[in-house]
Short mmCIF file of the C-alpha atoms (twelve columns), coordinates in Angstrom:
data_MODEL
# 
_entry.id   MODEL 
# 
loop_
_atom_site.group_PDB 
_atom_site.id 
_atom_site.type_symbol 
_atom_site.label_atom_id 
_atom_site.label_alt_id 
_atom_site.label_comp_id 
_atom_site.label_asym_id 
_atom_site.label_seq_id 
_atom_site.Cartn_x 
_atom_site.Cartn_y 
_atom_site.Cartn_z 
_atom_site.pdbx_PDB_model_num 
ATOM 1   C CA . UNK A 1   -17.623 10.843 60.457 1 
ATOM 2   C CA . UNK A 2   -17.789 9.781  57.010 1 
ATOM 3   C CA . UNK A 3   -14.731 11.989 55.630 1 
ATOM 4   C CA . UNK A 4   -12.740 11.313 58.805 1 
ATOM 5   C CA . UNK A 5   -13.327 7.719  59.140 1 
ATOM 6   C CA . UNK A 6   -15.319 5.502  56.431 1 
ATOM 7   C CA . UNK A 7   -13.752 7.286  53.138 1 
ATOM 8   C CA . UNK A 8   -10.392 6.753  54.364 1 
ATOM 9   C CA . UNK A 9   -10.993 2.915  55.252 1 
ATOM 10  C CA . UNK A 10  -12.746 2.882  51.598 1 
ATOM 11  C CA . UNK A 11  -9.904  4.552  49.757 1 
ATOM 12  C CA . UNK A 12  -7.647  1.537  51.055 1 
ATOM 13  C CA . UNK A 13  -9.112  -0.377 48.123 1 
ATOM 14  C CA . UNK A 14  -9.673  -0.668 44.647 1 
ATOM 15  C CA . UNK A 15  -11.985 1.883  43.059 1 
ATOM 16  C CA . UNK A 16  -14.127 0.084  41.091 1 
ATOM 17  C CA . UNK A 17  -14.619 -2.860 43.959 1 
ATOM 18  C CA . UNK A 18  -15.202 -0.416 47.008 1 
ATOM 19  C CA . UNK A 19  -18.049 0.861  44.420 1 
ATOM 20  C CA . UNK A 20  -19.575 -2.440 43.761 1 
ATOM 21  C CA . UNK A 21  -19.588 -2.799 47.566 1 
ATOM 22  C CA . UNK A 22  -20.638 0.198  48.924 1 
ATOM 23  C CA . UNK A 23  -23.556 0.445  46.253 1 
ATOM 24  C CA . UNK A 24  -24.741 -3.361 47.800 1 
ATOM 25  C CA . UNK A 25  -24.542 -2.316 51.218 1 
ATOM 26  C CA . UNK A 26  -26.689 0.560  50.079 1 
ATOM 27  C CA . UNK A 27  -29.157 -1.509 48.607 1 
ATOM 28  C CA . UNK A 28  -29.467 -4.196 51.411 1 
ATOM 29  C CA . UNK A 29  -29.428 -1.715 54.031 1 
ATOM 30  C CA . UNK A 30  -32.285 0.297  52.713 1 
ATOM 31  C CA . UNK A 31  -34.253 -3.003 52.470 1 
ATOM 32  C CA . UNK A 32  -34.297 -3.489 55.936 1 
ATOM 33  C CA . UNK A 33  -37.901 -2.825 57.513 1 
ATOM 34  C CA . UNK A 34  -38.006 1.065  58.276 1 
ATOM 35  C CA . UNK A 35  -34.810 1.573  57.092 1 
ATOM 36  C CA . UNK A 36  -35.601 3.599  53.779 1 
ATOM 37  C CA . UNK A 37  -38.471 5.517  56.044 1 
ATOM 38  C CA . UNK A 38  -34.959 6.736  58.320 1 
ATOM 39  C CA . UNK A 39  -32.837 7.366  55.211 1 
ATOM 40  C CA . UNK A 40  -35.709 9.954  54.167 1 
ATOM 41  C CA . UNK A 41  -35.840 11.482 57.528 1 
ATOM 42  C CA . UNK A 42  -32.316 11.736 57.964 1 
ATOM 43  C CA . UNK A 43  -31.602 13.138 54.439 1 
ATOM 44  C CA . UNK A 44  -34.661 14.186 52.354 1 
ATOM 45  C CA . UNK A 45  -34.715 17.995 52.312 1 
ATOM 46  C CA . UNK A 46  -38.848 18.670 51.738 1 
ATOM 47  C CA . UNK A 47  -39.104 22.226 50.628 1 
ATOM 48  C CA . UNK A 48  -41.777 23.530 48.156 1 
ATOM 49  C CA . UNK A 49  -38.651 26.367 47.794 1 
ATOM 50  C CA . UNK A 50  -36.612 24.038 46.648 1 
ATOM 51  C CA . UNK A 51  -39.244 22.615 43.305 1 
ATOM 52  C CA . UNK A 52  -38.168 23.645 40.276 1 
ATOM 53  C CA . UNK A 53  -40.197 22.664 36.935 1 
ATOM 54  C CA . UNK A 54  -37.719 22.553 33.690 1 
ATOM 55  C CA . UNK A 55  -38.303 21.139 30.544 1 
ATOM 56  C CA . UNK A 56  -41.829 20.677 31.216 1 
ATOM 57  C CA . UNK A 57  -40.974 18.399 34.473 1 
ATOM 58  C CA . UNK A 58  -41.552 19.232 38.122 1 
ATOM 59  C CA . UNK A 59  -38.512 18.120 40.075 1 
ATOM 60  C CA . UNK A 60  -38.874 17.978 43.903 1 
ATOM 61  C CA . UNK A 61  -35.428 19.458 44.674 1 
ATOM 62  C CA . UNK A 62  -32.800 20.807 41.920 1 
ATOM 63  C CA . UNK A 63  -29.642 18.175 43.063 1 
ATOM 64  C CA . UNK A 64  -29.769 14.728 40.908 1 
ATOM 65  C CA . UNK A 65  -27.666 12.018 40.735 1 
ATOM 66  C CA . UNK A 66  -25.251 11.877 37.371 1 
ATOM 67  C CA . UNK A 67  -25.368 9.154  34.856 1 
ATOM 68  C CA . UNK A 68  -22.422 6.458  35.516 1 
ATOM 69  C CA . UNK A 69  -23.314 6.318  39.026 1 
ATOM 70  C CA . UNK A 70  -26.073 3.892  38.706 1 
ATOM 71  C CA . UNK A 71  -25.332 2.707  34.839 1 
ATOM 72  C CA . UNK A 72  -27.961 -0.196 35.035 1 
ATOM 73  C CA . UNK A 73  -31.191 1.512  37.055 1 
ATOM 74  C CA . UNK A 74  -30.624 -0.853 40.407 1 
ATOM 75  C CA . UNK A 75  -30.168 2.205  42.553 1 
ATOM 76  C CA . UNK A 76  -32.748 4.343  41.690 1 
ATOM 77  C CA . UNK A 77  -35.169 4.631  44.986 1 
ATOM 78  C CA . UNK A 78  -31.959 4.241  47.279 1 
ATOM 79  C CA . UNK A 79  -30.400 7.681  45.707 1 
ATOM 80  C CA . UNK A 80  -33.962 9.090  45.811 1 
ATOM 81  C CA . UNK A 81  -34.145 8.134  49.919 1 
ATOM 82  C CA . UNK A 82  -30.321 9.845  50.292 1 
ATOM 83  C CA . UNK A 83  -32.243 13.183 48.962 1 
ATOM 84  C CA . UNK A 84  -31.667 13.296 45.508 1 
ATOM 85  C CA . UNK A 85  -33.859 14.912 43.373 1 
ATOM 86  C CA . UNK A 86  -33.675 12.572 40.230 1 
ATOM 87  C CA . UNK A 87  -31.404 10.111 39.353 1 
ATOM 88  C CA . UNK A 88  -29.940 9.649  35.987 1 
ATOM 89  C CA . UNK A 89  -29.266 6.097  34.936 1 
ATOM 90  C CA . UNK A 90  -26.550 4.713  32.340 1 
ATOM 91  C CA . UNK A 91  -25.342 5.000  29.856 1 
ATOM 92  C CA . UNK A 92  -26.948 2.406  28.590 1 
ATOM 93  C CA . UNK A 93  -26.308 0.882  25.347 1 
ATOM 94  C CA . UNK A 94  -28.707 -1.363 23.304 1 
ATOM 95  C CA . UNK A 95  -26.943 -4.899 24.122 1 
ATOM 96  C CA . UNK A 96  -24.932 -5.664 27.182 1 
ATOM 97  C CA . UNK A 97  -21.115 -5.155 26.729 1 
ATOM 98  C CA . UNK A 98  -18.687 -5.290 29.503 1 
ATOM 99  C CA . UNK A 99  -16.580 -2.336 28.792 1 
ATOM 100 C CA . UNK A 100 -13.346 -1.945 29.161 1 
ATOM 101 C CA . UNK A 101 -10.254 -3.694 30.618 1 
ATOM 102 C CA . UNK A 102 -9.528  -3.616 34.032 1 
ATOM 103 C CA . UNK A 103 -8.599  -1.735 36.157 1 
ATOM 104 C CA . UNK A 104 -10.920 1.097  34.677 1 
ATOM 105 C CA . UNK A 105 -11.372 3.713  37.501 1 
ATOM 106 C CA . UNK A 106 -8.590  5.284  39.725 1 
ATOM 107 C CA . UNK A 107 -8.550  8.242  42.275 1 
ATOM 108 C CA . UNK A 108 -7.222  11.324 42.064 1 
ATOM 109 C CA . UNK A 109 -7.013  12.170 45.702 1 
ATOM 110 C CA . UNK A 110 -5.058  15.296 46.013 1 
ATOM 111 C CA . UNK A 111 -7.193  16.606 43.203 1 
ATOM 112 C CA . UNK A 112 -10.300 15.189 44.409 1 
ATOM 113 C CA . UNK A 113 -10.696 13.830 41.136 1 
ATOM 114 C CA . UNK A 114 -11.268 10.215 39.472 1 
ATOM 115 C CA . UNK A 115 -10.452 9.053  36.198 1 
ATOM 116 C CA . UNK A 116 -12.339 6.608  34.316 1 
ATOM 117 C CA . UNK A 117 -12.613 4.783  31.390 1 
ATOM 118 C CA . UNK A 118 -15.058 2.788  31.961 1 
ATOM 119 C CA . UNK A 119 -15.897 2.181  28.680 1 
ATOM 120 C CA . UNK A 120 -20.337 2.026  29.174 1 
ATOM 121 C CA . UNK A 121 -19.917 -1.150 31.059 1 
ATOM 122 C CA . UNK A 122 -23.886 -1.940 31.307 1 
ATOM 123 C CA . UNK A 123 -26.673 -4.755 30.950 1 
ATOM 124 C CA . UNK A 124 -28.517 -3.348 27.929 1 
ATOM 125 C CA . UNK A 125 -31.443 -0.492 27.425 1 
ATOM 126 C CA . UNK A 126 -33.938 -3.875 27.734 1 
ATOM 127 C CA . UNK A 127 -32.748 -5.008 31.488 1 
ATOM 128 C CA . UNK A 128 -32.739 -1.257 32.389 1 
ATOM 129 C CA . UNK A 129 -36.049 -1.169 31.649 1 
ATOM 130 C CA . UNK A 130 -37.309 -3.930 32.930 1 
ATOM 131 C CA . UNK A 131 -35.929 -3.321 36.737 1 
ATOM 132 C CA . UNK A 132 -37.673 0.873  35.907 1 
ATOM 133 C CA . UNK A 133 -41.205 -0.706 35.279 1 
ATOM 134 C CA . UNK A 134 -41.012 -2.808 38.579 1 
ATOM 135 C CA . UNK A 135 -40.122 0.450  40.823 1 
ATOM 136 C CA . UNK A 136 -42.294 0.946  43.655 1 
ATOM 137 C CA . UNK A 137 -42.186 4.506  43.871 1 
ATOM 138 C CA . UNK A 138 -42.457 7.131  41.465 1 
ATOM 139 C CA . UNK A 139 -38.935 9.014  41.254 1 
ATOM 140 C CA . UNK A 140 -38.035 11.225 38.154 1 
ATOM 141 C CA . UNK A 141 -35.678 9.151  36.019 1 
ATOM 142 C CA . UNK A 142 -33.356 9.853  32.636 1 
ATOM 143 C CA . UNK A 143 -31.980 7.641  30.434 1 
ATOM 144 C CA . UNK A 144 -28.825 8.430  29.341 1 
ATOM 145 C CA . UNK A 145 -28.220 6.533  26.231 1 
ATOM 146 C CA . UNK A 146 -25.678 5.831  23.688 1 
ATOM 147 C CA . UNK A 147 -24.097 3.214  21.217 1 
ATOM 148 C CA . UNK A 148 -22.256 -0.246 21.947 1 
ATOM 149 C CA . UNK A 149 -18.032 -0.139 21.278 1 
ATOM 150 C CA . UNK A 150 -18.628 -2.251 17.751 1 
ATOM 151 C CA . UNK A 151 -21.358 -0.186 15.920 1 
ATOM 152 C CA . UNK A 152 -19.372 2.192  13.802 1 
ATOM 153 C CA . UNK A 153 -20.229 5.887  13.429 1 
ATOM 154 C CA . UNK A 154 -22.683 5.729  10.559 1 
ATOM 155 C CA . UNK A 155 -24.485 3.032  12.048 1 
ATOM 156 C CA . UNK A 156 -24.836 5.046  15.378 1 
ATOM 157 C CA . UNK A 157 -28.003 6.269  14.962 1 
ATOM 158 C CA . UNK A 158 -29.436 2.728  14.950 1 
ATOM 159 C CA . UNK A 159 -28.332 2.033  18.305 1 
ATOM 160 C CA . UNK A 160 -29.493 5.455  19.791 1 
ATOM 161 C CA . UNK A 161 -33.149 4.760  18.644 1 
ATOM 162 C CA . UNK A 162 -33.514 1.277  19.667 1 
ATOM 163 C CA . UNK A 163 -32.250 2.553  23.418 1 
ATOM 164 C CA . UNK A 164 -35.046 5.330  22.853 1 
ATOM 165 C CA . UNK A 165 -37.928 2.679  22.540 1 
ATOM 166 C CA . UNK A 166 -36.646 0.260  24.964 1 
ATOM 167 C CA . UNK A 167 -36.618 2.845  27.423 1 
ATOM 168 C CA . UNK A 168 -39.556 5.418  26.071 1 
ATOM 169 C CA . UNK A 169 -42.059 3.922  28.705 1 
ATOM 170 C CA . UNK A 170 -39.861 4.329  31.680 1 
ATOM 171 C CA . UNK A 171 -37.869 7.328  31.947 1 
ATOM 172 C CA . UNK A 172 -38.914 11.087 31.847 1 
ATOM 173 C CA . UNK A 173 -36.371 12.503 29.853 1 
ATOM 174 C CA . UNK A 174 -33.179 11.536 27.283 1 
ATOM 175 C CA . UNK A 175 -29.361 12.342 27.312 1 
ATOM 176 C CA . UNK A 176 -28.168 11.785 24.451 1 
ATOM 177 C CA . UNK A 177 -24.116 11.095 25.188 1 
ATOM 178 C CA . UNK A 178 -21.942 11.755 22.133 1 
ATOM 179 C CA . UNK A 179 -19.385 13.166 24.604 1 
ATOM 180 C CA . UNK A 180 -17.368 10.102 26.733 1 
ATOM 181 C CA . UNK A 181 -13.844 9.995  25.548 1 
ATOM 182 C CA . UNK A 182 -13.686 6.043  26.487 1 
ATOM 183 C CA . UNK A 183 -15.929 4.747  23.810 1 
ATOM 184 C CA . UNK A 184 -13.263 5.369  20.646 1 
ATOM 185 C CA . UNK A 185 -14.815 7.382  17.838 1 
ATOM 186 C CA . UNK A 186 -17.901 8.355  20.029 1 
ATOM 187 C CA . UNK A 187 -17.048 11.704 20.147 1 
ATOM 188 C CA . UNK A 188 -16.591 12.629 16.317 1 
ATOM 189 C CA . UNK A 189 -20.066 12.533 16.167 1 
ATOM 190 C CA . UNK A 190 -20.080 15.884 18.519 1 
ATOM 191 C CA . UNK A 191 -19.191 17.449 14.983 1 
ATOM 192 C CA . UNK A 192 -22.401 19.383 13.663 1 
ATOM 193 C CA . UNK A 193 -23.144 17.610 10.745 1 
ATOM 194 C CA . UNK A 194 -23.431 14.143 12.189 1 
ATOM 195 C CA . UNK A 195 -24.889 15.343 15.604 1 
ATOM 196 C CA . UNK A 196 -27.530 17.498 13.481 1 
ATOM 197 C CA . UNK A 197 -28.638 14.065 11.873 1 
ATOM 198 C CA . UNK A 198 -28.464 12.498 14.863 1 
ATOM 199 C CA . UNK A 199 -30.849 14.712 17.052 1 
ATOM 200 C CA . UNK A 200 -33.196 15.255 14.274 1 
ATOM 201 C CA . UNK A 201 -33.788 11.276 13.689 1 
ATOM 202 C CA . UNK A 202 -34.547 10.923 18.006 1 
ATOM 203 C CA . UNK A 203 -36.743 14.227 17.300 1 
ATOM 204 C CA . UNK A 204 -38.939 12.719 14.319 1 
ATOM 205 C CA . UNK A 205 -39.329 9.376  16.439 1 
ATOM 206 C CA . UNK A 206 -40.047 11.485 19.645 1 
ATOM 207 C CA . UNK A 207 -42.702 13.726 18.158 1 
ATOM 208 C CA . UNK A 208 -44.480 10.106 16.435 1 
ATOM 209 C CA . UNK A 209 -45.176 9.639  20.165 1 
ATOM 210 C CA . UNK A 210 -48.136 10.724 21.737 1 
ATOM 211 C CA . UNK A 211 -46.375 12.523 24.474 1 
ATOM 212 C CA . UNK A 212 -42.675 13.179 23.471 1 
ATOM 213 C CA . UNK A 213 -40.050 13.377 26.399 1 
ATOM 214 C CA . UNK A 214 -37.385 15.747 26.474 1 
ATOM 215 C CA . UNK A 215 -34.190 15.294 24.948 1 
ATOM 216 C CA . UNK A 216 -30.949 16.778 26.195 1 
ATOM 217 C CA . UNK A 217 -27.367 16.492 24.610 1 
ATOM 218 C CA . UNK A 218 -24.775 16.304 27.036 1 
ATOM 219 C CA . UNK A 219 -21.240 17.916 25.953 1 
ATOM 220 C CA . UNK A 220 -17.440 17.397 26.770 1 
ATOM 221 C CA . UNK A 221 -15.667 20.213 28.150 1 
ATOM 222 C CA . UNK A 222 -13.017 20.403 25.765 1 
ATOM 223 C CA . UNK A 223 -15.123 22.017 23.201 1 
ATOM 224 C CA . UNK A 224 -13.839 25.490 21.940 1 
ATOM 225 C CA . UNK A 225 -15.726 28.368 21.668 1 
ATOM 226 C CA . UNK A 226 -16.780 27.654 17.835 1 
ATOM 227 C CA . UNK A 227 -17.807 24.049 19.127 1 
ATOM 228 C CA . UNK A 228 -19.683 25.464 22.009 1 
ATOM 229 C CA . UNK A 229 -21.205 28.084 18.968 1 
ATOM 230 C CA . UNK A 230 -22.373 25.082 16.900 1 
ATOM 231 C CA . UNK A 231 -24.513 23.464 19.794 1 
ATOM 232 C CA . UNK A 232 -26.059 26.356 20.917 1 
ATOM 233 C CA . UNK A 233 -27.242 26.447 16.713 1 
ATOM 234 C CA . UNK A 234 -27.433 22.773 17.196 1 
ATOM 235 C CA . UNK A 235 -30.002 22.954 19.899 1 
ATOM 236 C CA . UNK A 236 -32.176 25.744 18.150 1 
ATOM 237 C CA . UNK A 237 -32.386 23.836 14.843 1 
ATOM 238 C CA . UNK A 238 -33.237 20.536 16.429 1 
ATOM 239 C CA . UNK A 239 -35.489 22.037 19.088 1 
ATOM 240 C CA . UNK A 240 -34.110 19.680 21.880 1 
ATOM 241 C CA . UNK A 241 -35.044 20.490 25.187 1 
ATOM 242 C CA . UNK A 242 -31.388 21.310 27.021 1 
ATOM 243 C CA . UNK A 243 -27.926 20.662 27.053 1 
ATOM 244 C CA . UNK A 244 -25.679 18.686 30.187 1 
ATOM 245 C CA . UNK A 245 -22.895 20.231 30.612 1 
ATOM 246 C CA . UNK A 246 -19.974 18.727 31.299 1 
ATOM 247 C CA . UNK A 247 -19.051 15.378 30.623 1 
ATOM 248 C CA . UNK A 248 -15.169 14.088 31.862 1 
ATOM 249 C CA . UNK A 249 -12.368 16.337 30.296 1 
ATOM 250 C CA . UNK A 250 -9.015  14.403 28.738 1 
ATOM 251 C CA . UNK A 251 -7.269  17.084 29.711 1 
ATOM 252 C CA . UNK A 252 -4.589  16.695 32.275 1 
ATOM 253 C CA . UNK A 253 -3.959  20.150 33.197 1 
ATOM 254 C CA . UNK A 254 -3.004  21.514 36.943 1 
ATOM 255 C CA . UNK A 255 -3.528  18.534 38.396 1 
ATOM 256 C CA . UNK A 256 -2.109  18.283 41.846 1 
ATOM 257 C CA . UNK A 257 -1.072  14.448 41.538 1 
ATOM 258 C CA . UNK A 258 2.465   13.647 40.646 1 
ATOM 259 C CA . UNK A 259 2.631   13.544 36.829 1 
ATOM 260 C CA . UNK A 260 4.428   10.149 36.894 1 
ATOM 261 C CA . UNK A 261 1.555   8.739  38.726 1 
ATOM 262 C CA . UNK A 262 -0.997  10.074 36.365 1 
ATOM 263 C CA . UNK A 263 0.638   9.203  33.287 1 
ATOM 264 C CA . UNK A 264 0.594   5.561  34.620 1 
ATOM 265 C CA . UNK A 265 -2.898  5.712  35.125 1 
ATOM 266 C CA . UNK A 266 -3.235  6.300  31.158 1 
ATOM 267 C CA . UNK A 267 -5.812  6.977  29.560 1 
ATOM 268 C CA . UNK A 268 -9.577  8.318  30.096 1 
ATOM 269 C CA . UNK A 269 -11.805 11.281 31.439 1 
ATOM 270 C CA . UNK A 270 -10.980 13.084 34.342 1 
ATOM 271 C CA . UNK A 271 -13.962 14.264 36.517 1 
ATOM 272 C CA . UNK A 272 -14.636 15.937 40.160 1 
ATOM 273 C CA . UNK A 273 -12.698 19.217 41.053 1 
ATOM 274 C CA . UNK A 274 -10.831 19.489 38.226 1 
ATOM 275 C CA . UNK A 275 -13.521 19.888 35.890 1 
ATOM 276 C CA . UNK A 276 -15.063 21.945 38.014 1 
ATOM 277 C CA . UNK A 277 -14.460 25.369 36.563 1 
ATOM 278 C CA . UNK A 278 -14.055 24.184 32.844 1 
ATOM 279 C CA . UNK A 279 -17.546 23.112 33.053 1 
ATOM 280 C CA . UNK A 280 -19.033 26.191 35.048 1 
ATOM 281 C CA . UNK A 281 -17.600 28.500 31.942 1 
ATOM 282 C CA . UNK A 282 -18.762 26.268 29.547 1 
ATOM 283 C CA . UNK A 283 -22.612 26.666 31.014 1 
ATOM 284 C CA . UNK A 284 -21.554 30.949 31.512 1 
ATOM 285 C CA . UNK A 285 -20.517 31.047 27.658 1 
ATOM 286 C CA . UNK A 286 -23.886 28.597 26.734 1 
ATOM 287 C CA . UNK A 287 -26.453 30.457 28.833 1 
ATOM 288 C CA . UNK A 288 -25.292 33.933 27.405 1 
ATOM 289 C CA . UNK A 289 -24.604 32.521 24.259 1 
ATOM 290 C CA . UNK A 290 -28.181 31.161 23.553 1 
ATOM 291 C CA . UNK A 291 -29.958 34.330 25.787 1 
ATOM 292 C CA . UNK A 292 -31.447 31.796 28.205 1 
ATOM 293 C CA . UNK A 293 -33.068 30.320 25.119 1 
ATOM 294 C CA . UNK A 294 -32.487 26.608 26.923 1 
ATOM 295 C CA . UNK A 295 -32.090 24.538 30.039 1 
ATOM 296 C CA . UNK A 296 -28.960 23.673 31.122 1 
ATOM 297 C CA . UNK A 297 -27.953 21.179 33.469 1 
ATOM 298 C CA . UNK A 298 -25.126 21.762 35.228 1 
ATOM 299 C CA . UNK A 299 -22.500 18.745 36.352 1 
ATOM 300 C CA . UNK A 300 -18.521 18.721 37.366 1 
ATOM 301 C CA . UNK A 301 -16.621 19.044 40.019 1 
ATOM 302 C CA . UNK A 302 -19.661 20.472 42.478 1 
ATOM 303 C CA . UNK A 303 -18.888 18.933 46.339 1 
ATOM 304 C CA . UNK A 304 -20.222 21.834 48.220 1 
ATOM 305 C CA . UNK A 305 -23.860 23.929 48.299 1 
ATOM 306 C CA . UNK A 306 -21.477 26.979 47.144 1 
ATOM 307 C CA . UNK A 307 -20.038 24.807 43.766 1 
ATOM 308 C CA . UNK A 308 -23.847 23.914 43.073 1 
ATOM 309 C CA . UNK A 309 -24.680 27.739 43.646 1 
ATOM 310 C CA . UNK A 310 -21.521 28.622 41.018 1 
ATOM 311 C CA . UNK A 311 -23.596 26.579 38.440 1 
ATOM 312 C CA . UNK A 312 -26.430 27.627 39.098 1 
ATOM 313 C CA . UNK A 313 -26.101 31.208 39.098 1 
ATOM 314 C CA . UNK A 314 -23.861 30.605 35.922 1 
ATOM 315 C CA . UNK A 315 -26.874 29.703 33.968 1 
ATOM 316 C CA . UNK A 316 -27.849 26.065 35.226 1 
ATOM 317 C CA . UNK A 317 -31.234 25.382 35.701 1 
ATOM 318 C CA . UNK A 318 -30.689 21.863 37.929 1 
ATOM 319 C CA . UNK A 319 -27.159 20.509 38.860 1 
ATOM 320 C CA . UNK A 320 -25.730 16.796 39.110 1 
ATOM 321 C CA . UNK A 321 -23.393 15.304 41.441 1 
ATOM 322 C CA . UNK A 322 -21.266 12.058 41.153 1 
ATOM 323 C CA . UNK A 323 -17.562 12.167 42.242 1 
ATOM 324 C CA . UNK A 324 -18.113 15.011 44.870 1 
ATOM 325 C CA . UNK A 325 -20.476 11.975 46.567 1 
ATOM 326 C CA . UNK A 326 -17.951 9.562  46.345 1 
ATOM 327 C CA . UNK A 327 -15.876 12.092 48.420 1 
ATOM 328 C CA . UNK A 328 -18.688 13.947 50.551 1 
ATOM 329 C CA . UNK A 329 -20.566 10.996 51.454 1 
ATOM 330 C CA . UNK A 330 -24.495 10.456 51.682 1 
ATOM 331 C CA . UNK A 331 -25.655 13.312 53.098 1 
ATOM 332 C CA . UNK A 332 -24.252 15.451 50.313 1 
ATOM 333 C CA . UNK A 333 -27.826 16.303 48.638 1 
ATOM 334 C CA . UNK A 334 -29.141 17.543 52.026 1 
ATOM 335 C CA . UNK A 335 -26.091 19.682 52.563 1 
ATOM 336 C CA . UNK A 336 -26.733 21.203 49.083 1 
ATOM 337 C CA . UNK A 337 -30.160 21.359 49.019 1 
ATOM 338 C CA . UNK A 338 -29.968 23.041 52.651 1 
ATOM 339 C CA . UNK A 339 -27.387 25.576 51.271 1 
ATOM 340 C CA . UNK A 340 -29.549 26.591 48.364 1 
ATOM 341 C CA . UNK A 341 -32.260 27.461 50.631 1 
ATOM 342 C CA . UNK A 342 -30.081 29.252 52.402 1 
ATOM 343 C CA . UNK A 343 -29.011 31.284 50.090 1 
ATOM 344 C CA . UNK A 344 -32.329 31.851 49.260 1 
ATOM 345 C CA . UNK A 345 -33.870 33.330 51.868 1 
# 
């Protein structure tokens, strides 16, 4: 019903609005008495087969929720009652900024794609916080962090720590994202030197802590091989937990949408099934790369149980989903999480 008859009544609008709204409706619905109690029955997949522990954390079910879905942490138990496994929240930056001119989000619907550039719209690391200590349930959250538009490069690292201790107390791992092509500049500091300095600060403040949290670095999927070569060294010399791979490509490569249309669209990162096989070979090449040496978390392009599989069995230890639910509705993680056991038995 919801392919057949909501998505294309949703799709009849703008992007960014239908988001705003659907996200509300979400949120209001769920608050109804009994209402989150029918969400779980309807789409919580309860399997001990399905636990996984990585990075030192026991996750209920191996399907989360991407960061950029719910940038400022206001969705967190209502993507946990649709059957996700954790939710990743941002990014989040340490003061508010609006982002970018609108409009910032468009659909790629012959590709079953989006492009964004977004631009890490968000309330600040502080607010984020705030609305995680008041949750009422306990749900496995990361913070997915990085620096406001008007903090240059070499200031950079100032911004990533203060989002690390406004949000140390509330979140049970880090992303660190040097990897959005919307925030200009942001991705230079993929380059080893500065990303080496960069991890290595977050490490030393981590390990002050009396019980660190991990620390992943998620990665564009335009890297080349060398690149990919230099995080894999990257991650042993630091001693970060894992890598997400993939962010949104720039690339504009076999897309099925007329090229016209595309190149009005402009500029930003392209995500959903179009990314979907850059990013699976880019967490093949990691995994054998490094020998296993790291978690990976696979994310791009995955609508289907058999596209979380492909990651999986590529080398990913848990998978994320964000433009495949736009498309595949709300009972995607049950459909995946169903397929996986499947597969498994």
């Amino acid at each position: 019903m919801y392919k057949r008859i909501v998505l294309p009544i949703l799709f009849r609008f703008d992007a960014e609005t239908i988001h705003h709204f659907a996200t509300s409706a979400l949120k209001f619905t769920l608050a109804i008495p009994g209402m989150r109690w029918l969400a779980r029955r309807l789409y919580v997949v309860d399997d001990p087969r399905l636990r996984r522990t990585v990075f030192g954390i026991d996750f209920p079910n191996p399907v989360g929720m991407a960061a950029g879905f719910d940038k400022n942490a206001e969705l967190v138990t209502e993507l946990s009652a649709l059957g996700f496994g954790f939710v990743e929240i941002g990014t989040v930056t340490p003061r508010p900024q609006p982002g970018n001119p609108k409009p910032r989000l468009f659909r790629l619907k012959a590709d079953g794609g989006l492009i964004n550039r977004m631009g890490f719209n968000n309330k600040g690391a502080g607010p984020a916080a705030g609305r995680l200590r008041s949750l009422n349930q306990r749900v496995i959250v990361g913070g997915n962090i990085g620096k406001n538009k008007d903090t240059p490069n070499e200031e950079a690292l100032h911004d990533y720590q203060r989002c690390f201790h406004d949000l140390f107390d509330t979140v049970d791992y880090f992303v660190v994202n040097v990897s959005s092509p919307n925030t200009p500049g942001l991705r230079d500091l993929q380059e080893r030197e500065p990303l080496t300095r960069l991890l290595l600060a977050l490490q030393q403040d981590n390990r002050a802590r009396p019980k660190p949290k991990p620390i992943l670095l998620k990665i564009a999927p335009d890297l080349t091989d060398s690149q990919l070569d230099d995080i894999v060294a990257i991650v042993t010399d630091t001693q970060i937990a894992g890598v997400i791979a993939t962010n949104t490509t720039i690339s504009r490569a076999d897309l099925k949408t007329d090229s016209q249309a595309v190149e009005n669209i402009g500029a930003g990162g392209v995500s959903g099934k179009p990314v979907r096989n850059r990013s699976t070979e880019v967490i093949r090449y990691l995994y054998q790369k490094s020998g296993g040496s790291f978690p990976i978390v696979g994310v791009g392009g995955i609508f289907t149980a058999e596209d979380a599989l492909e990651k999986l069995q590529a080398g990913a230890s848990l998978v994320q989903v964000y433009t495949g639910f736009i498309y595949e509705g709300p009972a995607m993680a049950k459909r995946i999480c169903k397929g996986i056991l499947d597969h498994s038995l």
